[in-house]
N, C-alpha and C positions, 0 to 999 in steps of 0.2 A: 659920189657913191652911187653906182647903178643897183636900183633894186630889181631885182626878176623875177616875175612870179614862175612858179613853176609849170611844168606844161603837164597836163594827163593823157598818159598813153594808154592806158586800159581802163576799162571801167566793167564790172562782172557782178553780176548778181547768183545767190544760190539756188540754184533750180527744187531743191527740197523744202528750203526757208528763203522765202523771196526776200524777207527781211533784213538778208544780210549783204551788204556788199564789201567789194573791193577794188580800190582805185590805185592804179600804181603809177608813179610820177619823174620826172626828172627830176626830183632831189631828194632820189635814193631812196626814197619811201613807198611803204606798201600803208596803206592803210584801211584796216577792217571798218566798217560801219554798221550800225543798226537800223535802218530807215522804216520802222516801224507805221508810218505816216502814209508811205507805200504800198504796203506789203496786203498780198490776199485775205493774211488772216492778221489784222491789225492788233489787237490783244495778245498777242501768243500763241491762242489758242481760241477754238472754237469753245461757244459756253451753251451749256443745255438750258433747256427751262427751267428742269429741277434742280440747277445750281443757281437760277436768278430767285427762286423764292427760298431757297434754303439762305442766300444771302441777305433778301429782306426778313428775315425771323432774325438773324444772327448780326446788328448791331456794328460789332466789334469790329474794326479795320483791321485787316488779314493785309500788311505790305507786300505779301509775296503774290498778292492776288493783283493789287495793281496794274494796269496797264504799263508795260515799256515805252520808252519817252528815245525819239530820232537821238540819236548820240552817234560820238565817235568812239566805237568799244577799243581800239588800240591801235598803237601807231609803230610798224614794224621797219628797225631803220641797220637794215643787216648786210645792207647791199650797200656797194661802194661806187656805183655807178648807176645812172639813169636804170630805172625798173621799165621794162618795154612791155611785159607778161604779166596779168596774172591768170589764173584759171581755179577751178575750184575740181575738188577729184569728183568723178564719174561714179566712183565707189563707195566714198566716205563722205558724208556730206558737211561734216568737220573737217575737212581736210582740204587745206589749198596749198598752193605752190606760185611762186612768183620768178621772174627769171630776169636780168640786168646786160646793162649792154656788155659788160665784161665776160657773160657767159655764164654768172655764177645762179645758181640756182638753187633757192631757199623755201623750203616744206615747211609748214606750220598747221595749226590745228584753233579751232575757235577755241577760247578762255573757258573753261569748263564749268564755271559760275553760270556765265550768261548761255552756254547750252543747255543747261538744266531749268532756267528761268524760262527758255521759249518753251520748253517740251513739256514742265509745270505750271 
């Protein structure tokens, strides 16, 4: 049995949220990641002084306040052929596109949970 790993032919970061990439492969996978560990604004979000002491008054662990943790947000397997492309749109900063050796080319948009988690 030969095992092969696969090879990466793109790799793309979001120029709006550095946090996000996309690595597309020869077996057929696009995949979004979070690389939080990376990224300019490594929390999400920038935090004011006056949310660092309204948090030491306030006790209570707030999970949606939490830091984002490097993950793989989703694994996009639409394409029938080695993925040679990906790119993120110029426009929408949720919005990327990947494209396969067959031609075919597949639009998708970040998980709408985790768009709202970076922007909150």
């Amino acid at each position: 049995m030969n095992n092969v790993c696969p090879r990466v032919w793109s790799v793309r970061y979001n120029h709006s949220h550095d946090q996000l990439v996309l690595t597309a492969s020869s077996d057929s996978r696009l995949i979004l990641s979070n690389m939080v560990s990376i990224s300019s604004e490594p929390f999400g979000h920038l935090v004011d002084d006056e949310e660092l002491s309204e948090g030491e008054d306030n006790h209570q662990e707030d999970k949606s306040k939490e830091p984002l943790k490097d993950s793989v947000v989703s694994t996009y397997e639409e394409h029938e052929d080695s993925v040679y492309a990906a790119e993120w749109s110029s426009a929408d900063p949720w919005l990327f596109a990947s494209l396969s050796y067959d031609g075919r080319l597949v639009i998708n948009r970040v998980p709408r949970a985790l768009k709202y988690r970076i922007l909150l």
